[in-house]
N, CA, C and O atoms as a Maestro MAE file, in Angstrom:
{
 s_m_m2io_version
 :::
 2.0.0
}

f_m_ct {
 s_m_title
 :::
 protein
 m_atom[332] {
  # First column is atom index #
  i_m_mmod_type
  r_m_x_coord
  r_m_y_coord
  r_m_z_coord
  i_m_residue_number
  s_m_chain_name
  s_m_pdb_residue_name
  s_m_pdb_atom_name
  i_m_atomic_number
  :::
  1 25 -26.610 -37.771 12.353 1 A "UNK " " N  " 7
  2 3 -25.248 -37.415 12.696 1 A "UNK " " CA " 6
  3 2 -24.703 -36.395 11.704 1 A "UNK " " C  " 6
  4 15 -23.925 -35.470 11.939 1 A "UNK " " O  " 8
  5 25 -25.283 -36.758 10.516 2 A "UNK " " N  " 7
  6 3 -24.426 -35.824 9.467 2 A "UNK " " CA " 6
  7 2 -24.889 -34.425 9.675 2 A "UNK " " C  " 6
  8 15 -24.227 -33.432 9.371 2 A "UNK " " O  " 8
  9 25 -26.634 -34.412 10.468 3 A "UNK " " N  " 7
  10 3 -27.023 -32.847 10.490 3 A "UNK " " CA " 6
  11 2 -25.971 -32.023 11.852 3 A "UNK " " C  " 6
  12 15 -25.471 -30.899 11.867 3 A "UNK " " O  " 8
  13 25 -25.938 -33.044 12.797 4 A "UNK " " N  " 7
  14 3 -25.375 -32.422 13.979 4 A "UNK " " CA " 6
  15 2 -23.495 -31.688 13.104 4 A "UNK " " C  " 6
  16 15 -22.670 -30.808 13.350 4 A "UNK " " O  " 8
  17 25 -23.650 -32.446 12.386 5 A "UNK " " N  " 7
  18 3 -21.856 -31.892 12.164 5 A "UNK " " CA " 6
  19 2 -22.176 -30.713 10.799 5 A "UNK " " C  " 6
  20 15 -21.376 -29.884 10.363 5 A "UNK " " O  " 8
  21 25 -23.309 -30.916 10.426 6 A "UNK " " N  " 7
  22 3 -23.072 -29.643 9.152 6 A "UNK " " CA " 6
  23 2 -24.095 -28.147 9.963 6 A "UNK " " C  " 6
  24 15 -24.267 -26.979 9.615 6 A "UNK " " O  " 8
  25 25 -24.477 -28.808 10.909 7 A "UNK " " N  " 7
  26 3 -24.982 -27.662 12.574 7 A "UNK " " CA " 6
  27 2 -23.561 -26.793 12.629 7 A "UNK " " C  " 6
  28 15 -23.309 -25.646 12.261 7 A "UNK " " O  " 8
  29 25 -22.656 -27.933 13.307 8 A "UNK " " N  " 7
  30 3 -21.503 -27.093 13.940 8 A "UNK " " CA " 6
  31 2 -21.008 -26.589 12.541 8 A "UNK " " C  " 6
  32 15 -20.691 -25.399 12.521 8 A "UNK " " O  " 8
  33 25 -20.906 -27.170 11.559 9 A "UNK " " N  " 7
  34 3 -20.014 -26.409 10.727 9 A "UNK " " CA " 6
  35 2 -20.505 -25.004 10.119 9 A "UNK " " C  " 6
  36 15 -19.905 -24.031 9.662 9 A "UNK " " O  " 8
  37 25 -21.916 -25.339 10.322 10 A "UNK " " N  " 7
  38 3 -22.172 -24.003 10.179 10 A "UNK " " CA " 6
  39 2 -22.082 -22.486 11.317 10 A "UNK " " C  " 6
  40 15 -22.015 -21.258 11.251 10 A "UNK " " O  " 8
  41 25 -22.131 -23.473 12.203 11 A "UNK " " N  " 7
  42 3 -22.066 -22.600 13.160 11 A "UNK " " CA " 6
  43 2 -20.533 -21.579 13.527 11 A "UNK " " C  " 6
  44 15 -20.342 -20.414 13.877 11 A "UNK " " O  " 8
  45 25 -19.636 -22.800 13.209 12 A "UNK " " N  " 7
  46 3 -18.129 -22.313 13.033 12 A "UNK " " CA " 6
  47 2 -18.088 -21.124 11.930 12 A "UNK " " C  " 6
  48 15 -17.784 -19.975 12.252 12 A "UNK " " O  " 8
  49 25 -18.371 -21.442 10.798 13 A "UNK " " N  " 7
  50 3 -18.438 -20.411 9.683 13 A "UNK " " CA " 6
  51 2 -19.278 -19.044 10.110 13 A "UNK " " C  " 6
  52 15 -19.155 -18.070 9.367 13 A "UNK " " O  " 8
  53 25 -20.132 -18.935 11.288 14 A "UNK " " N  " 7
  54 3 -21.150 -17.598 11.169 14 A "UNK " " CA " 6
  55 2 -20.072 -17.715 12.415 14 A "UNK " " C  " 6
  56 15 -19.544 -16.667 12.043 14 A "UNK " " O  " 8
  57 25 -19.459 -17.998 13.316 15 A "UNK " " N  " 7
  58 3 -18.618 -17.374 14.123 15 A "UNK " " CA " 6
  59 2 -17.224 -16.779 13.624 15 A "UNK " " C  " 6
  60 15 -16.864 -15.602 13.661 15 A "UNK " " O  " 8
  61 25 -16.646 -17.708 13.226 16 A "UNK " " N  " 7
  62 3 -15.209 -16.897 12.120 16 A "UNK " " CA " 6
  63 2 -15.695 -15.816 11.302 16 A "UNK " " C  " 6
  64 15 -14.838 -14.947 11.141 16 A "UNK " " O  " 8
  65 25 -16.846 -15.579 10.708 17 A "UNK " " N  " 7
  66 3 -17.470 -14.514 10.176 17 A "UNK " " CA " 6
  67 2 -17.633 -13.355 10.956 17 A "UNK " " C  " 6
  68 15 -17.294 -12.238 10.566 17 A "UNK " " O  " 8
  69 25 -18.294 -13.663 12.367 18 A "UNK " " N  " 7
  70 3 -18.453 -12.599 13.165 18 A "UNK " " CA " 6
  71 2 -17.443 -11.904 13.046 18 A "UNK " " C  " 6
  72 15 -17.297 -10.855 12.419 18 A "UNK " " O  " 8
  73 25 -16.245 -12.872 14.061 19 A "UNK " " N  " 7
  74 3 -15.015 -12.188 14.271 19 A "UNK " " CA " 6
  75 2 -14.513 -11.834 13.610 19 A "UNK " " C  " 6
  76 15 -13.963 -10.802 13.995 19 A "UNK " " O  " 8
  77 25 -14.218 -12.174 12.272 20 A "UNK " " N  " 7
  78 3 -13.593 -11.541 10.745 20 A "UNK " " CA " 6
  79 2 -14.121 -10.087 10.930 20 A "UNK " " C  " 6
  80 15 -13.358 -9.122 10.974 20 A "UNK " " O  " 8
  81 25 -15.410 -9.996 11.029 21 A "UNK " " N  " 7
  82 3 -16.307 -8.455 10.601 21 A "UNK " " CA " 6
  83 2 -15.641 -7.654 12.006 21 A "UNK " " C  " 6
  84 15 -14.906 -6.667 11.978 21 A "UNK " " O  " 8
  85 25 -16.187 -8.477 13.370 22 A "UNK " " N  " 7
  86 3 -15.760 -7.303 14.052 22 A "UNK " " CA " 6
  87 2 -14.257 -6.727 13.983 22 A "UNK " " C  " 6
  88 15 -14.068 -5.511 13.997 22 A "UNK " " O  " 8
  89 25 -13.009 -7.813 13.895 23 A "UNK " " N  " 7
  90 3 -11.770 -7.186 13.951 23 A "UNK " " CA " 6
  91 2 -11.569 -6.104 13.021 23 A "UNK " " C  " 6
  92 15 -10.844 -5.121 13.173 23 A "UNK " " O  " 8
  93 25 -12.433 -6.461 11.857 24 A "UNK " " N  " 7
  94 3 -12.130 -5.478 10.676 24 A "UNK " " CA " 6
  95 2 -12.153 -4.227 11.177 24 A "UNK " " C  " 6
  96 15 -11.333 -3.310 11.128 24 A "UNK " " O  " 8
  97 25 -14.020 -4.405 12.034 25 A "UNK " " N  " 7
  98 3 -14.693 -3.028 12.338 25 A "UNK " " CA " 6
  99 2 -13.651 -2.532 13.497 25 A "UNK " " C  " 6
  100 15 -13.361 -1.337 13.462 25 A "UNK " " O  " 8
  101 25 -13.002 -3.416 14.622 26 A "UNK " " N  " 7
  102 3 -12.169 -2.624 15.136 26 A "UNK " " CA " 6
  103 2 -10.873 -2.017 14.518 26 A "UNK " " C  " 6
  104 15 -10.264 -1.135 15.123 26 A "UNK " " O  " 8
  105 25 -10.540 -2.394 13.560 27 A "UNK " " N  " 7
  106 3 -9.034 -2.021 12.650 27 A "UNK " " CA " 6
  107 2 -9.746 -0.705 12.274 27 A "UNK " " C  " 6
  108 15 -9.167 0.294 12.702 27 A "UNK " " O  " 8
  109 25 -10.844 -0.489 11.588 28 A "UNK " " N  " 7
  110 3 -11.285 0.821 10.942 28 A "UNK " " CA " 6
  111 2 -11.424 1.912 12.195 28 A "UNK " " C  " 6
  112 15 -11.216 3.123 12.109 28 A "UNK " " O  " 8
  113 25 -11.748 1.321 13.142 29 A "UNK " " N  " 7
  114 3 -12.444 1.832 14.647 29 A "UNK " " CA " 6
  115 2 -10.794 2.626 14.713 29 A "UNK " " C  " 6
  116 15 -10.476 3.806 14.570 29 A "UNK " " O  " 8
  117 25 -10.245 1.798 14.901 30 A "UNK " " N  " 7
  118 3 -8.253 2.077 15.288 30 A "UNK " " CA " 6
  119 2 -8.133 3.141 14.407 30 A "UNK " " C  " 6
  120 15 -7.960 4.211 14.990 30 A "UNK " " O  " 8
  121 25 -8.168 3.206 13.169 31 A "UNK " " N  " 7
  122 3 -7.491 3.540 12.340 31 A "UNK " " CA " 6
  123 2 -7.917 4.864 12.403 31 A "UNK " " C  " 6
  124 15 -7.127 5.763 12.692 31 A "UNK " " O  " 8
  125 25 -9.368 5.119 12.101 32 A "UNK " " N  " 7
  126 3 -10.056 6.261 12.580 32 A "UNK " " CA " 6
  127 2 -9.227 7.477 13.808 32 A "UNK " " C  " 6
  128 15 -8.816 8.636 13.849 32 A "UNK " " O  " 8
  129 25 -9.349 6.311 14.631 33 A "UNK " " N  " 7
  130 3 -8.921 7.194 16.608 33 A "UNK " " CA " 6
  131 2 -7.740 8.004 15.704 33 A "UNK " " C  " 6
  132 15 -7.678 9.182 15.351 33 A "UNK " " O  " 8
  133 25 -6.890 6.936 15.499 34 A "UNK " " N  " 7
  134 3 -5.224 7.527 14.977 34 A "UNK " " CA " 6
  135 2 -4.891 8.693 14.462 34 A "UNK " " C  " 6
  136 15 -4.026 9.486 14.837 34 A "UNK " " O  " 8
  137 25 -6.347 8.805 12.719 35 A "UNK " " N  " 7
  138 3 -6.314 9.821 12.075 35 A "UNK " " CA " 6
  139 2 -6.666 11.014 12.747 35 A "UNK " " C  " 6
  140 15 -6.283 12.122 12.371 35 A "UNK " " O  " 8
  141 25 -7.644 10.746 14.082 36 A "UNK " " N  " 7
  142 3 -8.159 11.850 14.367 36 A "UNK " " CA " 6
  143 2 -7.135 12.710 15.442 36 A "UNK " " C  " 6
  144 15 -7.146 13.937 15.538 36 A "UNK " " O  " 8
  145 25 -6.194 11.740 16.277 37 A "UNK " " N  " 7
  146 3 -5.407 11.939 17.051 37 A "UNK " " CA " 6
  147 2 -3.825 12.882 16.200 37 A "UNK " " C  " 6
  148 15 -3.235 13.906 16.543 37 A "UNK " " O  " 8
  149 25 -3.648 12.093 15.225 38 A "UNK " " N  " 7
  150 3 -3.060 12.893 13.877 38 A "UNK " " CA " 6
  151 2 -2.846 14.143 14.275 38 A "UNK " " C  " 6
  152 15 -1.954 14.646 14.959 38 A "UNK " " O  " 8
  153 25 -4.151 14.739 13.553 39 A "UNK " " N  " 7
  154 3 -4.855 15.900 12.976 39 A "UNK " " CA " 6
  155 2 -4.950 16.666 14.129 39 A "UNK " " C  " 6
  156 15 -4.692 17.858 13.960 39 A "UNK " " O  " 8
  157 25 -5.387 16.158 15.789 40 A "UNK " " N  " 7
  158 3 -5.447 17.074 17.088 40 A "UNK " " CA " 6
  159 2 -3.886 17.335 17.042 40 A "UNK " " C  " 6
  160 15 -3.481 18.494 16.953 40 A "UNK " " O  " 8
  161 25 -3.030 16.297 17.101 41 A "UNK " " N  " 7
  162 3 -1.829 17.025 16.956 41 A "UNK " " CA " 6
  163 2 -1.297 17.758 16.102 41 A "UNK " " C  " 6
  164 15 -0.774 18.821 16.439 41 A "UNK " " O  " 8
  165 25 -1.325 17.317 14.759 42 A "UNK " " N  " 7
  166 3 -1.037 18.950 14.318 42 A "UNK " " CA " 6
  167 2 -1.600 20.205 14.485 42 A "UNK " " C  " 6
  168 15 -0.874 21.186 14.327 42 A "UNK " " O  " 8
  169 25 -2.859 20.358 14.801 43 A "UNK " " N  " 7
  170 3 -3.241 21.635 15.289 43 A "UNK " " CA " 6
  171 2 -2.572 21.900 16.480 43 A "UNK " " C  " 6
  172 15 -2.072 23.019 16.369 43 A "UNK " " O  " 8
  173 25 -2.415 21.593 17.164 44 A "UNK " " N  " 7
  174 3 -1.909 21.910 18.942 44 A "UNK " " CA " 6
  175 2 0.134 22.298 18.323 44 A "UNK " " C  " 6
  176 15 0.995 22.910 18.956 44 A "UNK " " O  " 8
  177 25 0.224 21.759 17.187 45 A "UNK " " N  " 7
  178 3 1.665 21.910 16.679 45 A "UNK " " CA " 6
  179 2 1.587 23.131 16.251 45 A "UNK " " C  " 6
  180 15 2.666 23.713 16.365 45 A "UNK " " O  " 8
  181 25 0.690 23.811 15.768 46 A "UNK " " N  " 7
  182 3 0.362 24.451 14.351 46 A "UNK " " CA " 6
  183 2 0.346 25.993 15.627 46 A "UNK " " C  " 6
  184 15 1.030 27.015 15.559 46 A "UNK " " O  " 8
  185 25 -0.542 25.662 16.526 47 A "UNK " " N  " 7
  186 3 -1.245 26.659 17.292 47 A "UNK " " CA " 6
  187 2 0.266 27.126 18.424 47 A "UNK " " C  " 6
  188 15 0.600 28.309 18.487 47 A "UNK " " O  " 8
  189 25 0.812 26.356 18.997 48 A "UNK " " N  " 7
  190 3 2.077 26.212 19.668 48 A "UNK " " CA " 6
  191 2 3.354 27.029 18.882 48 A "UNK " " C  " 6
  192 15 4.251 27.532 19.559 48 A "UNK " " O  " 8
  193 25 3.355 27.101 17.662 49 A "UNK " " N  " 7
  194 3 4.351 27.616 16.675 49 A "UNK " " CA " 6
  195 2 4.038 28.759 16.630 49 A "UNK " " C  " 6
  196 15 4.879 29.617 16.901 49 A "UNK " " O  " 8
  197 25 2.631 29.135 16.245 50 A "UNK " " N  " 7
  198 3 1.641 30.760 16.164 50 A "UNK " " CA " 6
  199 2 2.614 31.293 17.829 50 A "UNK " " C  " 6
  200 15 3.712 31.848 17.769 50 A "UNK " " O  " 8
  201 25 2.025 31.021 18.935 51 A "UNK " " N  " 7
  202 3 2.573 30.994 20.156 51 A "UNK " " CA " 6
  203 2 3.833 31.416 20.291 51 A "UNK " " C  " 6
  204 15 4.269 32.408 20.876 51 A "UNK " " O  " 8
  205 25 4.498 30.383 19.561 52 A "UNK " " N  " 7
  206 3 5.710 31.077 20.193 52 A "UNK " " CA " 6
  207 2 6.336 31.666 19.706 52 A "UNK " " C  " 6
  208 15 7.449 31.811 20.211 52 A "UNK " " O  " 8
  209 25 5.957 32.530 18.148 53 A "UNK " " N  " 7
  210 3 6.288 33.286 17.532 53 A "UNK " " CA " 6
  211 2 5.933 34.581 18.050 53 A "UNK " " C  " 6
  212 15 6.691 35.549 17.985 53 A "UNK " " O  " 8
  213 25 4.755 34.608 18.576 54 A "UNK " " N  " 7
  214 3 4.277 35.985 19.212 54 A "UNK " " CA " 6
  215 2 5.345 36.266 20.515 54 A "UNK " " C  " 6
  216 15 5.946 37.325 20.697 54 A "UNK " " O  " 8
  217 25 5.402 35.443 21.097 55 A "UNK " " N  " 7
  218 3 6.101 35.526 22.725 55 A "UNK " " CA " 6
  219 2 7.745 36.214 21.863 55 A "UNK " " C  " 6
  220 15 8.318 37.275 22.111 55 A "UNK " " O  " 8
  221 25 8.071 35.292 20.987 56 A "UNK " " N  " 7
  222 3 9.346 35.960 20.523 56 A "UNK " " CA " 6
  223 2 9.240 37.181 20.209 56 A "UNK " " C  " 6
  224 15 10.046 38.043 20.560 56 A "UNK " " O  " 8
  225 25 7.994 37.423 19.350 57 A "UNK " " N  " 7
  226 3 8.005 39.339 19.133 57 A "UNK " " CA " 6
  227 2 7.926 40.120 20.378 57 A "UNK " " C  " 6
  228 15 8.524 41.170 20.612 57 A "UNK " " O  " 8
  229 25 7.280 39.610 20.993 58 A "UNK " " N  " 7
  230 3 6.704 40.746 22.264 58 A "UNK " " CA " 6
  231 2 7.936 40.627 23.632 58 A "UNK " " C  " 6
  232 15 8.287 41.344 24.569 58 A "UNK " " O  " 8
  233 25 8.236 39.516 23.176 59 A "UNK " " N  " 7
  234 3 10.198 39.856 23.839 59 A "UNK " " CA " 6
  235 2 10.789 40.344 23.316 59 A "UNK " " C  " 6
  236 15 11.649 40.689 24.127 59 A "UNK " " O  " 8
  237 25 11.123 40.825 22.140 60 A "UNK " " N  " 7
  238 3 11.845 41.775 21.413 60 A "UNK " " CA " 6
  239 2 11.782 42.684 21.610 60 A "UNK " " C  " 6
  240 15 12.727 43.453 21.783 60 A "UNK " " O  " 8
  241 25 10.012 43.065 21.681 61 A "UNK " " N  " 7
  242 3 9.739 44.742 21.741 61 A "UNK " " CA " 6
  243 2 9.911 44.900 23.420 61 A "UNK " " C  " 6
  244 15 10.348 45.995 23.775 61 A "UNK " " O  " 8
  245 25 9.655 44.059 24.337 62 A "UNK " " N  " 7
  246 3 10.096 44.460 25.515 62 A "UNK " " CA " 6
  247 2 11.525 44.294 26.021 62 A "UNK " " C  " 6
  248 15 12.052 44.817 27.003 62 A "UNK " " O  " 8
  249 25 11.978 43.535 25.222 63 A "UNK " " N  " 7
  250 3 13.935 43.810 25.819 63 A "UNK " " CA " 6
  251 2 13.991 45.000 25.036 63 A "UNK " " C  " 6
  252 15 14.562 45.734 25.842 63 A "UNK " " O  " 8
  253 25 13.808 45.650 24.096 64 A "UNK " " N  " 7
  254 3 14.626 46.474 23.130 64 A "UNK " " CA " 6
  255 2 13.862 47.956 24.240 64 A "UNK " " C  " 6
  256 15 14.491 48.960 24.574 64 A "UNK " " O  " 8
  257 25 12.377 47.639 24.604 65 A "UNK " " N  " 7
  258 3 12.288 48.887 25.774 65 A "UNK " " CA " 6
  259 2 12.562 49.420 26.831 65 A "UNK " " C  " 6
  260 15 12.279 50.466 27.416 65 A "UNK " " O  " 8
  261 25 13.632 47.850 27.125 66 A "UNK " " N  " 7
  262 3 14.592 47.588 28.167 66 A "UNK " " CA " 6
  263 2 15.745 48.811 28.140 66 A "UNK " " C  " 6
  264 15 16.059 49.752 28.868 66 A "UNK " " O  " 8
  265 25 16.167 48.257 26.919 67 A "UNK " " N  " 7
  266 3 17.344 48.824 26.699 67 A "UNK " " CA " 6
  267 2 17.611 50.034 26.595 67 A "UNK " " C  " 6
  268 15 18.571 50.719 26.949 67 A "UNK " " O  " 8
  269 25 16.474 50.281 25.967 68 A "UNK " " N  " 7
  270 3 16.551 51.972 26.208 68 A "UNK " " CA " 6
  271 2 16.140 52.987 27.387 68 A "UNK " " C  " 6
  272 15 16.597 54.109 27.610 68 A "UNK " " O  " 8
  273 25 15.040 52.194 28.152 69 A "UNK " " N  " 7
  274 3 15.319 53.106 29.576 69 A "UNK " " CA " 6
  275 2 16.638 52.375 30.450 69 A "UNK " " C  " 6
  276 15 16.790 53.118 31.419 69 A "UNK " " O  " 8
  277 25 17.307 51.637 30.508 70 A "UNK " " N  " 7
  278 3 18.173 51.681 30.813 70 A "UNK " " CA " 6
  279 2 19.538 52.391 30.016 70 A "UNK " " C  " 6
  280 15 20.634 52.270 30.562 70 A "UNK " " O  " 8
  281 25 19.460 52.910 29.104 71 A "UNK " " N  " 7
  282 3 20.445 53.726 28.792 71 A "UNK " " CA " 6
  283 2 19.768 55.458 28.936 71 A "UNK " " C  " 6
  284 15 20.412 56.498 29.073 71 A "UNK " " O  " 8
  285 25 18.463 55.296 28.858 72 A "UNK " " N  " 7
  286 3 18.426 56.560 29.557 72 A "UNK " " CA " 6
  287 2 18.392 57.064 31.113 72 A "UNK " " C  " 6
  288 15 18.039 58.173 31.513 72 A "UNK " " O  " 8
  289 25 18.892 55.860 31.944 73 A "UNK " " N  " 7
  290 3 19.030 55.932 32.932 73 A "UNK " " CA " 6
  291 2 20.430 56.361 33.668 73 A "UNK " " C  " 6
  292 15 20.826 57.031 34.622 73 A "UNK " " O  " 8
  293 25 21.061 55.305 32.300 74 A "UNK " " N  " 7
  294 3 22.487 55.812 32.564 74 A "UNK " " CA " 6
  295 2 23.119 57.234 32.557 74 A "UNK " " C  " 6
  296 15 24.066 57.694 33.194 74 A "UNK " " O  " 8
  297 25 21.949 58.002 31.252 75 A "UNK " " N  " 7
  298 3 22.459 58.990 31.280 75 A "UNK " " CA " 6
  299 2 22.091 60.097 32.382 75 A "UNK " " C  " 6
  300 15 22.704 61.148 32.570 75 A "UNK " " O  " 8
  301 25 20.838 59.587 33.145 76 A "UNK " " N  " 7
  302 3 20.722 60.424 33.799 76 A "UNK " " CA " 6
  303 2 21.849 60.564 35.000 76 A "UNK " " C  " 6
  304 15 22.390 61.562 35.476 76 A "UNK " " O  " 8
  305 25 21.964 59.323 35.261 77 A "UNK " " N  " 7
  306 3 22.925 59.117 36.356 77 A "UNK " " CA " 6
  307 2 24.334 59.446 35.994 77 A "UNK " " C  " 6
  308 15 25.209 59.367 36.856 77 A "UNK " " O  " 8
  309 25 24.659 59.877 34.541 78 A "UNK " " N  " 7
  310 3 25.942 60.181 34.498 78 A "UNK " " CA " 6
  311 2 25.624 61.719 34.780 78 A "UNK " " C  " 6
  312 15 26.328 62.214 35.660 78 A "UNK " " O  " 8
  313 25 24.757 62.492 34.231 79 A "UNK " " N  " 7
  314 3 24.519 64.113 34.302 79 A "UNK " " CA " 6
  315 2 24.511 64.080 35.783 79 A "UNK " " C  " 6
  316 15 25.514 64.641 36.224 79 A "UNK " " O  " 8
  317 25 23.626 63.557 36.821 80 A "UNK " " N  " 7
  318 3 23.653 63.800 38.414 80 A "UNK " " CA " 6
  319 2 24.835 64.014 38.685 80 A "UNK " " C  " 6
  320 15 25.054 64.877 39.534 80 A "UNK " " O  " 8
  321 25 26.198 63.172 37.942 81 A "UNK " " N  " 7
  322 3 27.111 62.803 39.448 81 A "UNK " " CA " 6
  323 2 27.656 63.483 38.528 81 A "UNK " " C  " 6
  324 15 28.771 63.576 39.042 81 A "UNK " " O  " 8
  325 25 27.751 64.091 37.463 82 A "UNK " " N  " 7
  326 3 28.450 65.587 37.120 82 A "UNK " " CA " 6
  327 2 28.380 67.060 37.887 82 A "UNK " " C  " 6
  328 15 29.352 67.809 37.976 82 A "UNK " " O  " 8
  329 25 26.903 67.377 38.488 83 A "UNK " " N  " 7
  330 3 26.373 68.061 38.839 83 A "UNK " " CA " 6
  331 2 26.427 68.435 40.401 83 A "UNK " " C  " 6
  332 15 25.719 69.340 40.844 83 A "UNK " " O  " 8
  :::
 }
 m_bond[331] {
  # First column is bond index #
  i_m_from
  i_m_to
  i_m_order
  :::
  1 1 2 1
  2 2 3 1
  3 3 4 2
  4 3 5 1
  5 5 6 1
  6 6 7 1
  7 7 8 2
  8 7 9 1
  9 9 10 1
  10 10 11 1
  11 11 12 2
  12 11 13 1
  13 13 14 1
  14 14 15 1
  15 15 16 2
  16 15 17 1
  17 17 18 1
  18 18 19 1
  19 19 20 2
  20 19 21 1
  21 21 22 1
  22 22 23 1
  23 23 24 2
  24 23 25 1
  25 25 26 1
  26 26 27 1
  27 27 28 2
  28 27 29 1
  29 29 30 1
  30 30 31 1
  31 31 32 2
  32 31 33 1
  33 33 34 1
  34 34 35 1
  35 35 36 2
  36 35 37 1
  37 37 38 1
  38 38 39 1
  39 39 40 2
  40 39 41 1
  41 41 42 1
  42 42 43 1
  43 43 44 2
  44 43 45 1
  45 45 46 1
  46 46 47 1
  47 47 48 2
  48 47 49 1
  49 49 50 1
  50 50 51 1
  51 51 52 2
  52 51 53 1
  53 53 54 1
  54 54 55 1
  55 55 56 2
  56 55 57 1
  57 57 58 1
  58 58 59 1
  59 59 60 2
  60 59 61 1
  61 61 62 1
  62 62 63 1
  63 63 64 2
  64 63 65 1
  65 65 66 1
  66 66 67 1
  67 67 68 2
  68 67 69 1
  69 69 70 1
  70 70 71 1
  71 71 72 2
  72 71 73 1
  73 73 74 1
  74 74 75 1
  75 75 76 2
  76 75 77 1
  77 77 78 1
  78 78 79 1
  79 79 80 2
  80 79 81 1
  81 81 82 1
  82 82 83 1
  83 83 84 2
  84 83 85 1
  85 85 86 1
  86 86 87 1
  87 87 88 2
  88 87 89 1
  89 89 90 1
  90 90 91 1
  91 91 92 2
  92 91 93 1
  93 93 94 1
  94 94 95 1
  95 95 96 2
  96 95 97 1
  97 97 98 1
  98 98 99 1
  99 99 100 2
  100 99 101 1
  101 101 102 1
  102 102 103 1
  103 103 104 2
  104 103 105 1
  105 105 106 1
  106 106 107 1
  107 107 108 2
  108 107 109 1
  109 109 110 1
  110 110 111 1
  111 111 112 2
  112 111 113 1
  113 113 114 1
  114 114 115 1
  115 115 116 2
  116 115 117 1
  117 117 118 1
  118 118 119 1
  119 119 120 2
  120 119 121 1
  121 121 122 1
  122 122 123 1
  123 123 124 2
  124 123 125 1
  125 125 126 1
  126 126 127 1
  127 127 128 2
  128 127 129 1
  129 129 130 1
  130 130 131 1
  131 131 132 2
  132 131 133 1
  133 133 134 1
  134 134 135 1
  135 135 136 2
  136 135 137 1
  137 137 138 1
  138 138 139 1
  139 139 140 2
  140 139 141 1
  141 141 142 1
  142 142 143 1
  143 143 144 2
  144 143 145 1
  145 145 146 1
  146 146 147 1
  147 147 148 2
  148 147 149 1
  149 149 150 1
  150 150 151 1
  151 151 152 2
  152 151 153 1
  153 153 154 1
  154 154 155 1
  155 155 156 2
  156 155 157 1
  157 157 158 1
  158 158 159 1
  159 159 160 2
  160 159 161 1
  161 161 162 1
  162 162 163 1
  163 163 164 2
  164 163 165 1
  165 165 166 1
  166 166 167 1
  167 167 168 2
  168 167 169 1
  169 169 170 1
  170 170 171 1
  171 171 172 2
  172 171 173 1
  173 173 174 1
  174 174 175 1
  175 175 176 2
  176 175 177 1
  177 177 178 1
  178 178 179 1
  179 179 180 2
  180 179 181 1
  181 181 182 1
  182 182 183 1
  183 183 184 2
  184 183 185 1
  185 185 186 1
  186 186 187 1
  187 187 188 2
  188 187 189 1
  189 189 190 1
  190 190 191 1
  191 191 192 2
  192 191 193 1
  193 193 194 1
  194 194 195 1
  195 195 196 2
  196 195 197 1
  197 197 198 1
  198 198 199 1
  199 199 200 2
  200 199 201 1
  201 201 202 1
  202 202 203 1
  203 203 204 2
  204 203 205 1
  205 205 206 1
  206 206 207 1
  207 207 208 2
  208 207 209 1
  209 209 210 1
  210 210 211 1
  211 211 212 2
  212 211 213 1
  213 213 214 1
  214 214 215 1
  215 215 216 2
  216 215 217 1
  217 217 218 1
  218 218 219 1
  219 219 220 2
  220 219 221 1
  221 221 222 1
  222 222 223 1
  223 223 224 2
  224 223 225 1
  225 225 226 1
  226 226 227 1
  227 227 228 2
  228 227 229 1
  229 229 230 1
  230 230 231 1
  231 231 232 2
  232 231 233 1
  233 233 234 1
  234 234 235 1
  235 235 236 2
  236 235 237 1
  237 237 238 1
  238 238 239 1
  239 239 240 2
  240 239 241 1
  241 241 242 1
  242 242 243 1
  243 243 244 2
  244 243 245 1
  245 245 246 1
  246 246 247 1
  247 247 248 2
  248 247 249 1
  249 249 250 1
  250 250 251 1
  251 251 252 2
  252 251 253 1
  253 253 254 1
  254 254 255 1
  255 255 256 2
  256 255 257 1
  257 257 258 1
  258 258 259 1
  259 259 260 2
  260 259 261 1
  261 261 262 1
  262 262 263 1
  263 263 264 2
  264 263 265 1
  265 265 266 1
  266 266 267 1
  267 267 268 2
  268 267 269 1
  269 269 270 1
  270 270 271 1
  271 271 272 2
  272 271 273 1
  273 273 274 1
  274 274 275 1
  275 275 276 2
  276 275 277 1
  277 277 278 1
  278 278 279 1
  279 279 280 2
  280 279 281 1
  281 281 282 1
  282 282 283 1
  283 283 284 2
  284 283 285 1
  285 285 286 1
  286 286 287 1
  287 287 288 2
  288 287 289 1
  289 289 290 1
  290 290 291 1
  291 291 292 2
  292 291 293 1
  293 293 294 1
  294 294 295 1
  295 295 296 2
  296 295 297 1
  297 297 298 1
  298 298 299 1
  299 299 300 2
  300 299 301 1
  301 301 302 1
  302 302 303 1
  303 303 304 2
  304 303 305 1
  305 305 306 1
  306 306 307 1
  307 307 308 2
  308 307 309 1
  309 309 310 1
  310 310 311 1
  311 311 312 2
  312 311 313 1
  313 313 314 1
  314 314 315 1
  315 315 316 2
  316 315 317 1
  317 317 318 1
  318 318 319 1
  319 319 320 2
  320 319 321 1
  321 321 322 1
  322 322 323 1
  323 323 324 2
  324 323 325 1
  325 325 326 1
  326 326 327 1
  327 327 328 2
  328 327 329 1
  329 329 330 1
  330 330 331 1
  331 331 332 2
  :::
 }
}
């Protein structure tokens, strides 16, 4: 009788062991995903900022080329209806 109960008790101890190890290994498993998920987001932050800094320049230089054929439009249209 005493082997059947120091059986289970051992058996309890290599199972709470298992599970001890695997939760760990899934906490590191977790922890890992997170860091890596992190790091994809700041690049996609990083790359998005590059982005929309360019779009802001290249709207600048195209409103500001706006502006000027439309004021040289105006002038043409003011010389016509002089003429």
């Amino acid at each position: 009788m005493i082997e059947v109960l120091a059986a289970v008790a051992g058996a309890s101890v290599t199972v709470a062991a298992m599970t001890a190890s695997n939760n760990s290994k899934r906490t590191t498993e977790s922890r890992d995903a997170v860091i890596r998920l992190t790091i994809s987001v700041d690049s996609v932050v990083t790359r998005l900022e590059a982005l929309h800094a360019d779009i802001r320049s290249r709207d600048a230089e195209v409103f500001g080329r706006l502006r000027d054929l439309e004021a040289a439009v105006a002038r043409l249209e003011g010389y016509s209806h002089h003429t």
